[in-house]
C-alpha positions as CSV (number, residue, x, y, z in Angstrom):
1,X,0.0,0.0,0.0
2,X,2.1,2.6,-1.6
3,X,1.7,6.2,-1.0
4,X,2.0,8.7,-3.7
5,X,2.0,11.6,-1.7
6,X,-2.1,11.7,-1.5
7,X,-3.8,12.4,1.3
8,X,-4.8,9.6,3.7
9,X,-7.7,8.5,5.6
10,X,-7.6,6.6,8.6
11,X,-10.2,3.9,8.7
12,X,-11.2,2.2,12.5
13,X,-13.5,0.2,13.8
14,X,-14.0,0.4,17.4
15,X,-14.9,-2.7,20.0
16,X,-15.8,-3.5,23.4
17,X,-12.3,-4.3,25.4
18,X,-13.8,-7.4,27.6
19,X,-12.0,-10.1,29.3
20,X,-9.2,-11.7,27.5
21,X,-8.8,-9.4,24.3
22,X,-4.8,-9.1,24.5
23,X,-5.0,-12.9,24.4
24,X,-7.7,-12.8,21.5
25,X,-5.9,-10.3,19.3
26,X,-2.3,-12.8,20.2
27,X,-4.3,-15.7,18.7
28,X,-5.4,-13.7,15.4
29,X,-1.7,-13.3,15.0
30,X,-1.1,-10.0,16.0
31,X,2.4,-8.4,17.4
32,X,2.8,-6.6,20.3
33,X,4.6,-3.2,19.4
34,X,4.9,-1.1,22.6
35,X,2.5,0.6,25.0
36,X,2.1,4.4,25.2
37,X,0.3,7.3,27.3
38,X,-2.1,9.7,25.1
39,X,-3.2,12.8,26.8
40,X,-5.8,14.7,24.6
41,X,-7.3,18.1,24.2
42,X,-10.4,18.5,22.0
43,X,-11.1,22.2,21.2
44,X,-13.6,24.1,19.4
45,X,-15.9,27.2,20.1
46,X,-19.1,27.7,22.2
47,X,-21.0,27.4,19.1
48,X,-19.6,24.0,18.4
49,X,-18.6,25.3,15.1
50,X,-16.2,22.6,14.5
51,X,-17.8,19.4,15.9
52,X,-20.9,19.9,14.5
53,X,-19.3,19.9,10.6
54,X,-17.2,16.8,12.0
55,X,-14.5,18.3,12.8
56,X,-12.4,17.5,15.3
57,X,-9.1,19.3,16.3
58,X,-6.8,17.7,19.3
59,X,-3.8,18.5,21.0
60,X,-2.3,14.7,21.6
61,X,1.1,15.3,23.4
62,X,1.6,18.8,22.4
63,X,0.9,17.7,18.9
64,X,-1.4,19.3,17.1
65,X,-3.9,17.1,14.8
66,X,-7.5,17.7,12.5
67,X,-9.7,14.9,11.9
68,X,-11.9,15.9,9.2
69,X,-14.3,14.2,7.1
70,X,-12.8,12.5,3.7
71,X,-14.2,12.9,-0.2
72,X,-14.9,9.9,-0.5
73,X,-16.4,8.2,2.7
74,X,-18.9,5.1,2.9
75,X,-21.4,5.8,5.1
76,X,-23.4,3.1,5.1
77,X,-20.1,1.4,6.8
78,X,-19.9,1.0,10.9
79,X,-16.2,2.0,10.2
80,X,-15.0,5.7,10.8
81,X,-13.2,7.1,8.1
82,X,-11.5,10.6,8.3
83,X,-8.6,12.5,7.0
84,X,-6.1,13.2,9.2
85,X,-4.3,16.5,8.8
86,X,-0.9,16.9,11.0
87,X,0.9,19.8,9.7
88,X,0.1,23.0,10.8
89,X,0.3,25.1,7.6
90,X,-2.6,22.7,7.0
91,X,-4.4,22.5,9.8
92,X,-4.2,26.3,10.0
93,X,-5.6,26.5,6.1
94,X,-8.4,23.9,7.1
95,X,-9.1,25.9,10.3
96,X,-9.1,29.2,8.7
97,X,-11.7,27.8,5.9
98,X,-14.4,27.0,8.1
99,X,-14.4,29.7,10.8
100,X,-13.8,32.4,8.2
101,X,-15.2,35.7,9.4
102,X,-14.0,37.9,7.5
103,X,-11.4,39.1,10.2
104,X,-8.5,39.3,8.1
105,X,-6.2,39.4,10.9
106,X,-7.4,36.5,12.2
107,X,-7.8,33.9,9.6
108,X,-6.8,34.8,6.1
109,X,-3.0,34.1,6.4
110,X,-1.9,36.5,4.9
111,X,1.6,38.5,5.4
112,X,0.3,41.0,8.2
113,X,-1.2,37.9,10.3
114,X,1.5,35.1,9.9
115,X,4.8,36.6,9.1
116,X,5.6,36.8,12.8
117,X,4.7,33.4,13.4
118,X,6.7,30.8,13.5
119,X,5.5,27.6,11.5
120,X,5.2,25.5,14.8
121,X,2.9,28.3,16.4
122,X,0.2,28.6,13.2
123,X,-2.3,26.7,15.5
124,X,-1.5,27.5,19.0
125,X,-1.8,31.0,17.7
126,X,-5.1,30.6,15.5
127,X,-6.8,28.9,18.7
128,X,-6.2,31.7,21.2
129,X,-7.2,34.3,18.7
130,X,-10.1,32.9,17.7
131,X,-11.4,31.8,21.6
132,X,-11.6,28.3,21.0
133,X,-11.5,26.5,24.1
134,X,-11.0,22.7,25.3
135,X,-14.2,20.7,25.9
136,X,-12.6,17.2,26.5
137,X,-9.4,16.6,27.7
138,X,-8.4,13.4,28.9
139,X,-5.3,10.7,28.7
140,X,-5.3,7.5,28.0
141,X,-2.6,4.0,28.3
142,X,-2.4,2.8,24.5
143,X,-1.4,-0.6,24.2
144,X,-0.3,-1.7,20.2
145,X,-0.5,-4.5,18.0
146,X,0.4,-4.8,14.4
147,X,-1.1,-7.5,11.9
148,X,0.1,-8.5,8.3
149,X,-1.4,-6.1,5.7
150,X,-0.9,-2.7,7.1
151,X,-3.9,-3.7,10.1
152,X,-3.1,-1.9,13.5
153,X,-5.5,-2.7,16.6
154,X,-5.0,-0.7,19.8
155,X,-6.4,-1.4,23.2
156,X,-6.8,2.1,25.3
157,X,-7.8,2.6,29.3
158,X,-8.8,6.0,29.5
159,X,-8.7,8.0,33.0
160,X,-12.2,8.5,33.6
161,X,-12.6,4.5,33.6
162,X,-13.7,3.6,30.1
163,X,-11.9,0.7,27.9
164,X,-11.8,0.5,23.7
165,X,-10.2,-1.3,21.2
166,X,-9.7,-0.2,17.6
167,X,-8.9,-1.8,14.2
168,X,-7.2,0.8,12.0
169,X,-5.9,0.9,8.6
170,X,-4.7,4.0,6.5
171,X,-5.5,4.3,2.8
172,X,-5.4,7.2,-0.2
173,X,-8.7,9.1,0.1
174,X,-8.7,9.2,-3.6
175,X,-8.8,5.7,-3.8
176,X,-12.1,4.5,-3.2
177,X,-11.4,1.0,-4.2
178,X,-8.9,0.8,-1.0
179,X,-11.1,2.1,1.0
180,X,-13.9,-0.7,0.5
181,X,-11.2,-3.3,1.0
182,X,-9.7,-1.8,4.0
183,X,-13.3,-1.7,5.4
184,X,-13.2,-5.6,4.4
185,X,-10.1,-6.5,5.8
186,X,-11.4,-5.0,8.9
187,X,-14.4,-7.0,9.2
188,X,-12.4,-10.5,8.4
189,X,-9.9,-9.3,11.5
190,X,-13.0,-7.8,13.6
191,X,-14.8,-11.9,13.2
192,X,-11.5,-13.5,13.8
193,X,-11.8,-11.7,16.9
194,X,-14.9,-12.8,18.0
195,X,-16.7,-9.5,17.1
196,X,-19.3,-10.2,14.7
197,X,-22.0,-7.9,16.1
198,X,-21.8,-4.8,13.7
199,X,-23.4,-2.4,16.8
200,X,-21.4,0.8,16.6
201,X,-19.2,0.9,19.7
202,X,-18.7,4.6,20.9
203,X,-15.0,5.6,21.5
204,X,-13.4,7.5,24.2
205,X,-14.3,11.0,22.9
206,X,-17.8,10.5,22.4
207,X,-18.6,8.5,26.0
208,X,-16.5,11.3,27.4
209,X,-18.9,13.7,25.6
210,X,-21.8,11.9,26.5
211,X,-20.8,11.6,30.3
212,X,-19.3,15.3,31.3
213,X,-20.9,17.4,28.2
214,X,-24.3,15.7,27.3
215,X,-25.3,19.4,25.6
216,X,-22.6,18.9,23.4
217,X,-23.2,15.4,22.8
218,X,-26.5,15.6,22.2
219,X,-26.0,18.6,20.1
220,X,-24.0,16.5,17.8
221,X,-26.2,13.8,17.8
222,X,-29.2,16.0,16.1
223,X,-26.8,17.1,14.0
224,X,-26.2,14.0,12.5
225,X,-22.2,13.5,13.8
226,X,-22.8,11.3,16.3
227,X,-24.9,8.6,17.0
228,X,-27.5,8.3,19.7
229,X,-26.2,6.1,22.0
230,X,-28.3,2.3,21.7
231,X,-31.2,1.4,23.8
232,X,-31.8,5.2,24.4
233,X,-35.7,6.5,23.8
């Protein structure tokens, strides 16, 4: 799975962590590749400008990251699929597009706003001029496996006592034929695991959401970015 310098979409499928899943995903054939500690910020404004178009910008160890929605997503699929944007010159274009105000100073990038601004402070800048707060921060103890095939599965224990795994792969977004095999390949690893149910398994951010911000949760829900939650009436 060559890259030609497209852009890439990252393509998961979350499931419940129960009982003796590092023993399950060892069976499948999967390598354990190192354990780490995630601590997340998820920001946006108190409109919920960004969230609500699907948007979702993080600070994950003082790294700054945009998960946006991808041209060509299936989504009749129970797989997420977003790009993910990691530089800041392009997070800070991406940013700039969608808040747009007209305040030149603020988000045009152009010479008067940025050429005092060092690359590595495009967003850290951009988010304190335009107000945008955090609304979830967390951190989280990341264990990772690799599988043949480019298949990653991760096992996270977040702080406020919730468990997830993932299966992850990482295609071209141009490339919709990649895309529907990636989401295949997913389901072949996900029933190899024992997870045939196709029930959408909330992550971290959105039980987080749901728990300590159900405004916001349930904001995004009726705005069709999130799902309502199952068994709820």
């Amino acid at each position: 799975m060559s890259s030609k310098g497209g852009k890439m979409v990252e393509i998961e499928r979350k499931f419940l962590v129960v009982g003796d899943t590092s023993a399950k995903i060892a069976n499948a054939g999967g390598t354990f590749s190192g354990e780490v500690t995630l601590s997340d910020s998820y920001f946006d404004d108190e409109n919920y400008s960004l969230t609500k178009r699907d948007y979702w910008l993080r600070c994950r160890n003082s790294k700054w990251e945009l998960k946006m929605p991808p041209k060509n997503r299936q989504d009749d699929s129970d797989c997420t699929q977003y790009q993910e944007v990691t530089t800041e010159t392009d997070i800070f274009a991406q940013l700039s597009a969608i808040l747009s105000t007209g305040d030149e100073d603020v988000v045009n990038g152009n010479e008067q706003s940025t050429k005092d601004i060092s690359e590595s402070q495009l967003v850290e800048t951009f988010v304190k001029r335009r107000g945008l707060e955090p609304f979830a921060v967390f951190t989280s103890n990341r264990k990772n496996y690799s599988f043949q095939g480019g298949i990653s599965v991760t096992v996270d224990e977040a702080d406020f006592g919730f468990q997830v795994g993932e299966i992850e792969m990482m295609v071209e977004e141009n490339d919709g034929e990649m895309i529907s095999k990636a989401i295949a390949d997913i389901h072949t690893l996900a029933e190899s695991l024992g997870l045939e149910s196709t029930v959408p398994v909330q992550g971290k951010l959105e039980t987080y959401l749901a728990k300590q911000c159900p405004a916001h949760f349930w904001t995004l829900v009726r705005a069709g970015v999130l799902r309502e939650p199952q068994g709820h009436h």
